[in-house]
C-alpha positions, 0 to 999 in steps of 0.5 A: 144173046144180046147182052141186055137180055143176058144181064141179070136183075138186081133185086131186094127184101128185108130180113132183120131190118137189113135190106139184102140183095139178091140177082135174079137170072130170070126164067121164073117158070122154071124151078128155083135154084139158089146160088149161096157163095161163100164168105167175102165173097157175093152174088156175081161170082156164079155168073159162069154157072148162072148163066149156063143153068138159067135154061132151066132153073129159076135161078137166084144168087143172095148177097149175104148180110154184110157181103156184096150189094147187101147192108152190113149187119153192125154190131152182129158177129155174122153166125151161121143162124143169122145167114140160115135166117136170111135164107129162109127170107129170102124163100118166102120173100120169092114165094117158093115152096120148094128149091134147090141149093149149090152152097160153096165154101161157108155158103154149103155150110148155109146150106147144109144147115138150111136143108137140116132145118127143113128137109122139106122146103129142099129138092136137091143140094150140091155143096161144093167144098163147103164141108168145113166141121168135121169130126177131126176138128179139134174145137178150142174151148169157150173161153178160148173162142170168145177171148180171141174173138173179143181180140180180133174184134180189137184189132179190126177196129184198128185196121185201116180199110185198104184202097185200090187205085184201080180195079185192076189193082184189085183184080191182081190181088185176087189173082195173087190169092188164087192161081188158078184164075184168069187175068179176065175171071179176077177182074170180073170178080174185082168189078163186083166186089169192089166199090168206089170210094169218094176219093176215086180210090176202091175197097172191097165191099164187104164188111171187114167185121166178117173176118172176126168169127162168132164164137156162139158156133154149132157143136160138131154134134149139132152137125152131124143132125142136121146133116143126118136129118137131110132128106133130098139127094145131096152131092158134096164136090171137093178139089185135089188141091183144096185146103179143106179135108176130102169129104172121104176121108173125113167121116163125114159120109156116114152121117148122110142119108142120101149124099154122093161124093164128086172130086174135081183134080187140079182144083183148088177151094173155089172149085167153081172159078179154078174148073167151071166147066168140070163144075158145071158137068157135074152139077147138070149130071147130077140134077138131071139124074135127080129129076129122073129117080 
């Protein structure tokens, strides 16, 4: 495929005065997908999968607020809400009616909320170890919570934003935090995370605020009903070597009504770049039996 028409487009809306971007992979006769990736993270690191899945699916990838090409929300605490917000902005600003979700990471916890909150606007999800509360969790106190915070806030208001000399120099950082990657996926993930400053030098494009999280959270009751309120069919994937519990044998199971549960071996939490292929598989096995019920 001539490289040109294979590329995706960049495109734009506004939600909550923040311009955010989105790529759009094309094929808008073909029902939508969206694509939510996780935290410090953004839109291009589905290209392997979008690119498969486009033969079917008008698919969309959003950059969240404060991520890749999307404005940086200042002074906001990056909640779950405010993601769910910009979602549904982003459902309307396309003019869909009805879409389907893979959600990775803190993106299926988007998501899952998403889909709790309107069960109806959702044809399939798949959240590819995105299931970070669960009943185990032990949750610190309020006052706890927001004291550290206010302390994370303080100390990233001191640290100085790191400079790359080069993208490569970026890609080997991303290849020290995960092993399971290719010299030629880092690089690929360093080419659209990074920017280029005045200097010649490169940072990463995401908002540093993004590493202190909001201490106004869902309780794990809040949880468990949206989940329970989930009426499309719903596939939660984990890997052998995440650092996330398994969905199994976390309880979180029995407070869905129509989910399935995949487990991909040798895979660590970003399940989608350490075993593309194995993702893939799974994810057109499960729509296509999804479209068949």
């Amino acid at each position: 495929m001539d490289a040109a028409i294979d590329a995706p487009q960049s495109r734009y809306y506004h939600s909550q005065g923040l311009r955010l971007h989105f790529t759009d992979w094309g094929n808008p006769q073909a029902p939508p997908l969206l694509l939510v990736h996780g935290g410090l993270d953004h839109s291009r690191s589905w290209d392997h999968l979008a690119r498969a899945l486009r033969r079917n699916f008008h698919v969309l990838a959003p950059d969240l607020r404060g991520h890749g090409e999307s404005e940086w929300a200042t002074g906001s605490s990056y909640s779950l809400a405010d993601h769910v917000y910009d979602l549904t902005g982003l459902v309307k600003a396309a003019g869909f009616e009805n879409v389907s979700i893979v959600g990775h990471s803190m993106g299926g916890m988007v998501s899952l909320t998403y889909a709790g909150v309107f069960p109806e606007k959702v044809s399939r999800l798949v959240v590819l170890d995105g299931v970070t509360n669960y009943p185990a969790r032990q949750v610190k106190p309020a006052d706890v919570r927001i004291a550290e915070w206010i302390s994370d806030l303080d100390k990233l208001a001191q640290r100085k934003i790191h400079r790359y000399a080069s993208l490569a120099d970026g890609a080997e950082r991303i290849l020290r935090r995960n092993r399971h990657l290719t010299r030629a996926q880092a690089l690929h993930l360093a080419t659209h995370g990074l920017k280029q400053n005045p200097d010649g030098t490169y940072s990463w494009k995401f908002d540093p605020y993004l590493r202190a999280r909001a201490p106004y959270r869902l309780s794990l009751d809040d949880h468990i009903g949206l989940w329970s309120r989930i009426a499309c069919p719903t596939l939660l994937v984990s890997g052998s070597e995440s650092f996330l519990p398994d969905p199994a044998t976390a309880g979180v199971m029995k407070h869905f009504e129509n989910a399935e549960l995949a487990r991909i071996e040798g895979a660590g939490h970003w399940l989608q770049h350490d075993k593309p292929d194995e993702v893939l598989d799974l994810l057109k096995k499960f729509f296509d039996q999804a479209e068949s019920k």
